[in-house]
ZAMARGU-4260 file (C-alpha; in steps of 0.2 Angstrom, whole numbers, plus 5000, padded with zeros to 4 digits):
<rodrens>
0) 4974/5104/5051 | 4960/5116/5048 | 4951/5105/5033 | 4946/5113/5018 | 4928/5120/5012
5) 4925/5108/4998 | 4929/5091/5008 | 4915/5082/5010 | 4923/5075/5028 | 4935/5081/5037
10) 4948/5073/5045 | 4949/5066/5062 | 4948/5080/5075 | 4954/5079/5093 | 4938/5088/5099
15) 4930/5073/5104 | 4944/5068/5114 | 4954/5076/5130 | 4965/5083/5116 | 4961/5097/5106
20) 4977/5102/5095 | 4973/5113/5081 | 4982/5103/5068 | 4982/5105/5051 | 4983/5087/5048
25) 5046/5001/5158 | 5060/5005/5166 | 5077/5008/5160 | 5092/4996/5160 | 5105/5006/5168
30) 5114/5002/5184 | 5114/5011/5202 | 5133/5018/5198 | 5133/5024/5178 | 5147/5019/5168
35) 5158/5028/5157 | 5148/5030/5139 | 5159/5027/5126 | 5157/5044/5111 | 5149/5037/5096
40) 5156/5043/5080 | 5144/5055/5069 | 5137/5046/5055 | 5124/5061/5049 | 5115/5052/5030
45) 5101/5057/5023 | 5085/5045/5028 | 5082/5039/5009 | 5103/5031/5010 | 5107/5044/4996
50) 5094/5035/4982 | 5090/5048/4969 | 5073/5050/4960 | 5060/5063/4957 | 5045/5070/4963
55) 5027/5063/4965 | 5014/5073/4972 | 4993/5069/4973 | 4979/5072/4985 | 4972/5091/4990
60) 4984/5105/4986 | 4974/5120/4991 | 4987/5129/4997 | 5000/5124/4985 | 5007/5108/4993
65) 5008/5098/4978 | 5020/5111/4969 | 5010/5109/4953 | 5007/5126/4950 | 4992/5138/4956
70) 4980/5130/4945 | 4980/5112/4953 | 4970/5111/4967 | 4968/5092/4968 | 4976/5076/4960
75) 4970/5058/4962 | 4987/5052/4954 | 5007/5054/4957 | 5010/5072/4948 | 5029/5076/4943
80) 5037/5091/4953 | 5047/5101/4943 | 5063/5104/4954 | 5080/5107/4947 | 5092/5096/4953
85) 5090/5077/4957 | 5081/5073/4974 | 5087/5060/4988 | 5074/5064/5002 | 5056/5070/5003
90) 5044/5075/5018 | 5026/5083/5020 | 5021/5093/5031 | 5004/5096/5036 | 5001/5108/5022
95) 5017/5109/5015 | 5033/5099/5006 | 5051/5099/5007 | 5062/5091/4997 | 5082/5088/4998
100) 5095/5086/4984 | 5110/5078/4981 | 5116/5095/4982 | 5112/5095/5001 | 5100/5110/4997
105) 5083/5112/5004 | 5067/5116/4991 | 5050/5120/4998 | 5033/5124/4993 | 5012/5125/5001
110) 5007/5133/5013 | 5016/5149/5020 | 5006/5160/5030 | 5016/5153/5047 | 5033/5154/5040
115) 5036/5132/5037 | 5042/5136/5018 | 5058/5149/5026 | 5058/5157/5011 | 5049/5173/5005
120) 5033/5170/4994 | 5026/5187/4992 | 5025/5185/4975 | 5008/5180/4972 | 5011/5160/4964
125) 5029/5156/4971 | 5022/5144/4986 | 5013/5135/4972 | 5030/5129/4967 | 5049/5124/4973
130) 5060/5136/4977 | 5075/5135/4987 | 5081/5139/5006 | 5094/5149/5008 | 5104/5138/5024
135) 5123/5140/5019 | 5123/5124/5025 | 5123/5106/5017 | 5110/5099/5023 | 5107/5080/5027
140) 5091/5076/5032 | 5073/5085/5035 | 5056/5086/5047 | 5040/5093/5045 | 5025/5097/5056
145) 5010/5110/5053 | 5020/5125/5054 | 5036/5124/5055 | 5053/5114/5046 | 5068/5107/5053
150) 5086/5102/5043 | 5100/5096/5049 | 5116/5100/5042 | 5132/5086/5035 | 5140/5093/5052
155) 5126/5090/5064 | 5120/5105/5069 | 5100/5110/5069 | 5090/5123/5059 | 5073/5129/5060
160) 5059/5141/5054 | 5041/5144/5055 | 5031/5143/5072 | 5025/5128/5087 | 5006/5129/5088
165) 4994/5124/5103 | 4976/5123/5108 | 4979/5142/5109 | 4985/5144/5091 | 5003/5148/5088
170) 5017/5152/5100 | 5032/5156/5091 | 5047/5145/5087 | 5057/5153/5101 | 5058/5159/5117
175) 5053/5177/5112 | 5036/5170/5105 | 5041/5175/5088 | 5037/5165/5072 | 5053/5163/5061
180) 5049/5164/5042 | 5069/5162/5040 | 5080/5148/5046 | 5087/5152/5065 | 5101/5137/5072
185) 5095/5130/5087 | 5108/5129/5101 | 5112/5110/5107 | 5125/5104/5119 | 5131/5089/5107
190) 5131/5087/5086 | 5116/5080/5082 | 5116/5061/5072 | 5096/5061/5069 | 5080/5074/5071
195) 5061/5068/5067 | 5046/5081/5068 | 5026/5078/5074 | 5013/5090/5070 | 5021/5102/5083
200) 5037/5094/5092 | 5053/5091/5087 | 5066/5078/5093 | 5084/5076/5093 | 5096/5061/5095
205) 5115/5066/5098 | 5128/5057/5094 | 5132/5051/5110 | 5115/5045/5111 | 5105/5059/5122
210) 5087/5063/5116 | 5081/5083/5117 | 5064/5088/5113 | 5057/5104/5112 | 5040/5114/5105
215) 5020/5109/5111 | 5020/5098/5126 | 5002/5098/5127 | 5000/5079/5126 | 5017/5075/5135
220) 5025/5073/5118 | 5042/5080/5125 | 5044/5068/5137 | 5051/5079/5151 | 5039/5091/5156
225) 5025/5088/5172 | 5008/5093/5164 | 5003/5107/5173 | 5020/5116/5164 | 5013/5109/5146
230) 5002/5125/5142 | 5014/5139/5138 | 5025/5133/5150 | 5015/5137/5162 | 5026/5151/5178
235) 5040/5145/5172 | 5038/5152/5155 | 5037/5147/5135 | 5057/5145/5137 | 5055/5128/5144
240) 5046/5120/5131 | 5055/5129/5115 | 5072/5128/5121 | 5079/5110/5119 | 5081/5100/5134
245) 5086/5083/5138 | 5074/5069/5142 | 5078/5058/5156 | 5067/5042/5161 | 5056/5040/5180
250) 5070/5040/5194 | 5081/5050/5207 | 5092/5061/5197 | 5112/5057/5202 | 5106/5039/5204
255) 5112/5033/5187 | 5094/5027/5183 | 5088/5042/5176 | 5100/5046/5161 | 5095/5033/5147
260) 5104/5032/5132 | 5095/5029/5116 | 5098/5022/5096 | 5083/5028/5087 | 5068/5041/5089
265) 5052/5043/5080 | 5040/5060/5083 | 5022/5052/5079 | 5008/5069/5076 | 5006/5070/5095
270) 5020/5057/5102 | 5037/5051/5104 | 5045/5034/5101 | 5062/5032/5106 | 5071/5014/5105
275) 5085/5010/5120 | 5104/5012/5114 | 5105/4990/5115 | 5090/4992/5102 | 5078/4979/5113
280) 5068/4992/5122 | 5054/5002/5115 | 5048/5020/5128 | 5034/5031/5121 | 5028/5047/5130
285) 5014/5059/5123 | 4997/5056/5117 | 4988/5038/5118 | 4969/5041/5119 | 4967/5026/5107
290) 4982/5014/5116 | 4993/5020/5099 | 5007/5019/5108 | 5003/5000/5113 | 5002/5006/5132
295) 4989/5000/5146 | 4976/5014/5147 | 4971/5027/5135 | 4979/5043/5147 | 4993/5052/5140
300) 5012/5049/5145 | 5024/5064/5150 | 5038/5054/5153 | 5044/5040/5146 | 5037/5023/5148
305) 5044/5006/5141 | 5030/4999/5128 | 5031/4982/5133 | 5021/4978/5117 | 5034/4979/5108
310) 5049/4970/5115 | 5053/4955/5106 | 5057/4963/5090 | 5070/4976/5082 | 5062/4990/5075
315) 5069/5000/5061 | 5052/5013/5058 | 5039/5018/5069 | 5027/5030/5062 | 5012/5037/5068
320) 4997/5048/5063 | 4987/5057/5072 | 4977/5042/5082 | 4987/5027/5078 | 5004/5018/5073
325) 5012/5010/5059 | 5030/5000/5064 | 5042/4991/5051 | 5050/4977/5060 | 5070/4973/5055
330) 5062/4957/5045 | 5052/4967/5034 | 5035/4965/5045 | 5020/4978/5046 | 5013/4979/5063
335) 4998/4993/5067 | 4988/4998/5081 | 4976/5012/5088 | 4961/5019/5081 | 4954/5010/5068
340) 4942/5019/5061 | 4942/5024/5041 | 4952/5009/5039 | 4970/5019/5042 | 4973/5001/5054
345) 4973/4992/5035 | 4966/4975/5045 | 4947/4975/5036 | 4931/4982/5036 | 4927/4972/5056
350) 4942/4980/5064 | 4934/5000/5064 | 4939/5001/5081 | 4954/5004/5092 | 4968/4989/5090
355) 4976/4990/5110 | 4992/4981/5104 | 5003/4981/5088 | 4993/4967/5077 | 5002/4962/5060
360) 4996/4966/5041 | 5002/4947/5038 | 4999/4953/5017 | 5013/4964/5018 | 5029/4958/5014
365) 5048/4961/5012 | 5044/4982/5015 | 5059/4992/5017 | 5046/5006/5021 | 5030/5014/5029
370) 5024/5031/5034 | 5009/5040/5039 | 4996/5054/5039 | 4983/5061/5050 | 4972/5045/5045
375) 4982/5035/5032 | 4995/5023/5031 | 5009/5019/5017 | 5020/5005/5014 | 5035/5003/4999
380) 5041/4985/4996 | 5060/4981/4992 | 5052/4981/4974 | 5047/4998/4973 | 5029/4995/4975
385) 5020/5006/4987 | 5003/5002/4994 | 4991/5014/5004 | 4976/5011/5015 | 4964/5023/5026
390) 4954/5038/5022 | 4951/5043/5005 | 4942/5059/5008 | 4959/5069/5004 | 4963/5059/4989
395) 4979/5054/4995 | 4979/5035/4993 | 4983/5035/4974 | 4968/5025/4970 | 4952/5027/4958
400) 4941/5039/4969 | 4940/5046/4986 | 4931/5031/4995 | 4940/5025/5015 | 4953/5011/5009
405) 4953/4996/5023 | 4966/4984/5018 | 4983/4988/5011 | 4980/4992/4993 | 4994/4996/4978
410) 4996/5012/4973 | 4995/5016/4954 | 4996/5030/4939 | 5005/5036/4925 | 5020/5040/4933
415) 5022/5025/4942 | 5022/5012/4927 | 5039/5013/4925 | 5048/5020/4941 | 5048/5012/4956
420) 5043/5021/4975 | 5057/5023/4986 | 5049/5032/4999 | 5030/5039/5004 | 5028/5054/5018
425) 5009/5057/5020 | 5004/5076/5025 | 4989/5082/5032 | 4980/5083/5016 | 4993/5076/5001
430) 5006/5064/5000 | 5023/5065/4993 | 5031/5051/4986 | 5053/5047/4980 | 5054/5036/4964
435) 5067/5032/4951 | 5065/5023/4935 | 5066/5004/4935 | 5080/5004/4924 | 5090/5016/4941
440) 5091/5031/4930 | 5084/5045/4938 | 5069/5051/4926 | 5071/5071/4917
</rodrens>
C-alpha cells in the first residue's frame, strides 16, 4: 500500500525483509488407498449469517475509501455510509470498500485506478461514494485485496475484477495480463462453498472440500507452486499462477497422500490458512518472516505445512495482516502471534517483538469476532462491542488520537452509542465496521 504524503509514518514495509510486495496495505491424515469422498451439500451464506446494519467508516480516506464524500479525507470516529438498501456484509480492501445487501447486490467505493471498484467512476466524485456493481448475479459473500475484488454468487460460482500485483507492479487478473475494471467469472471445476482474499491471492473452498488458489505467489501464498515458478510464472507462464488450480499437500501423487480435503480457509495479506476437513488440523503456506504462521523458522512455505501450534483447539477465524495473526478459538479465545511491533500483537508495551507461537489476550472474552489490517487488530464481543489495538498512525483504531494502541482497547463515537458492531474488516489505511441498533432495528 503505497502510504500517503501527509502520514507522519508509514506503515510497515517488506523492504527490510526477503519480501518486497508493493502493497497498498505436518502431514496429512489420509491413508495409502483414498477412500471414496462423500459430496458435501452447498450451503453458500453470507459471512455476517444474514445480520443487517449499516455502515461505519473512520481512518484515512484519501482516495475515497471511507464513501463519505470527496471532501472527507480522514475520520477519527465511525462515519455513516449512505447506501440505499440494508447491508449484511462488509470488507476493506487495501484502499477500497465493498459492501453487500440483503438484496445480494454488491456496492463499492475508493480507490479505482486498478479496476478493484468494477464499476465505471469517470465522473469526477463517484468513487468518493457507493455505487453499485452490475453482476446479474446474487451475490453471497465478498473478498478484497489491494487491487482487485472477489464475489461469490447464492449458486457458487466465482466473479472477479481489478488486477494481481507483484514486486514488479501489476500483472493483470488473467492469463492475457490484462487488468479487469469489469466483473469476469472465473472457471472452477466444482461450485464453490467459501472464497477469502490477501492483499494479492485469492482462495477457494469447494463444496466437496478441495482448496484452489490463484493470483501472486511470490511468498508461497498459493500453496502449489515451486518458488522459482513464483515470479510471473516463470517458462511456464503467468497462466499458472492466475488460473485456479488445486492444492495438494507434500507426497507422491496417486498415493492417496497427496489430495487433502479441507473445512475452512483463511487468506492472511501474504499467506494461507486452511483447516483439515475433521476440523483438528491447522496447514499454512506463504509468508512467515516473523513465525505468523506459528511455524519453526522465519522462511517462507510454498506448500502446505501442518501448524502444529495450533492443534489442540477448533478454530472458527484466522486473520492475519501483513506480519502477524489474530485467531478466534470455537470458545471465544483471542490468540496472536508474529511481529509485535506498534503493538498490532495487543500483549503490552514489553512484547514489541516477534511472538513465535499463538499466545492468548486472556482480556478478551466471549468474541464472536476479530479481523486485521496491515498493522492492526480488531475484535467484536457477543455484546456488540468492538475493541482495536496496534498502529494509530492511520487513525483506524476509533480512539481519541493517532498514538500506537498496545493492548486491546474499546472502540468508541457517536455512532456507536446506540448500535452495537457486528463485524470489523481493517484496510490498508481505514476500517470498515457492520452495526445495528441495540434495539435490532436497522438504523435510517
Amino acid at each position: 500500500m503505497a502510504p500517503s504524503k501527509t502520514r507522519k509514518r508509514a506503515a510497515d514495509s517488506t523492504t527490510d525483509d526477503v519480501i518486497k510486495t508493493k502493497s497498498k496495505r505436518g502431514r496429512p491424515r489420509a491413508s495409502d488407498v483414498a477412500e471414496p469422498q462423500v459430496k458435501r451439500k452447498l450451503e453458500v451464506q453470507p459471512s455476517c449469517r444474514t445480520v443487517e446494519g449499516v455502515v461505519l467508516t473512520l481512518g484515512q480516506g484519501d482516495t475515497g475509501q471511507l464513501g463519505l464524500g470527496e471532501d472527507v479525507m480522514e475520520r477519527k470516529k465511525p462515519g455513516l455510509v449512505a447506501i440505499q438498501d440494508k447491508v449484511i456484509d462488509v470488507c476493506a480492501g487495501g484502499m477500497h470498500t465493498v459492501a453487500l445487501t440483503v438484496k445480494g447486490e454488491v456496492w463499492s467505493w475508493g480507490c479505482n485506478d486498478e479496476g478493484a471498484l468494477g464499476r465505471d467512476t469517470s465522473e469526477i466524485g463517484t468513487e468518493t461514494v457507493p455505487g453499485k456493481v452490475e453482476l446479474g448475479a446474487k451475490i453471497a459473500q465478498l473478498g478484497a485485496g489491494d487491487s482487485h475484488t472477489i464475489a461469490l454468487t447464492t449458486d457458487g460460482r466465482v466473479w472477479c475484477w481489478g488486477t494481481f500485483r507483484d514486486n514488479n507492479g501489476q500483472f493483470g487478473l488473467t492469463s492475457d495480463g490484462k487488468v479487469q475494471p469489469r466483473p469476469v467469472e472465473i472457471p472452477l471445476p466444482a461450485r464453490v462453498l467459501k472464497i477469502s482474499s490477501g492483499v494479492s491471492h485469492v482462495a477457494c473452498l469447494t463444496e466437496d472440500g478441495d482448496l484452489y488458489t490463484f493470483g501472486c505467489g511470490e511468498q508461497g501464498q498459493l500453496g502449489r507452486i515451486a518458488e522459482c515458478f513464483t515470479v510471473r510464472g516463470g517458462r511456464k507462464g503467468l497462466s499458472l499462477l492466475v488460473d485456479p488450480a488445486l492444492v495438494r499437500m507434500k507426497g507422491k501423487r496417486g498415493s492417496g497422500k497427496s489430495h487433502m480435503k479441507f473445512a475452512d480457509v483463511f487468506c492472511g495479506s501474504h499467506n494461507t490458512f486452511a483447516i483439515s476437513d475433521d476440523q483438528e488440523d491447522v496447514y499454512a503456506f506463504g509468508l512467515n518472516n516473523y513465525y505468523q504462521m506459528g511455524l519453526e523458522g522465519d522462511t517462507a512455505r510454498y506448500v502446505p505445512e501442518h501448524v502444529e501450534s495450533l492443534s489442540g483447539k477448533r478454530w472458527t477465524q484466522i486473520e492475519a495482516g501483513q506480519h502477524h495473526t489474530v485467531a478466534l478459538s470455537e470458545d471465544g479465545e483471542v490468540y496472536v502471534m508474529g511481529r509485535g511491533e506498534y503493538g498490532r500483537l495487543g500483549l503490552g508495551e514489553d512484547m514489541d517483538k516477534e511472538v513465535t507461537k499463538p499466545t492468548q489476550l486472556t482480556d478478551l472474552r466471549n468474541i464472536c469476532g476479530v479481523a486485521t489490517g496491515s498493522s492492526v487488530s480488531f475484535a467484536v464481543n457477543k455484546n456488540g462491542e468492538a475493541y482495536s489495538w496496534g498502529m494509530g498512525t492511520n487513525l483506524q483504531l476509533g480512539l481519541s488520537d493517532d498514538d500506537d494502541v498496545w493492548v486491546p482497547t474499546k472502540m468508541s463515537g457517536k455512532q456507536l452509542e446506540t448500535r452495537d458492531v457486528v463485524l470489523v474488516s481493517g484496510g490498508g489505511q481505514h476500517t470498515v465496521m457492520l452495526a445495528r441498533d441495540k434495539d435490532n432495528n436497522t438504523a435510517a
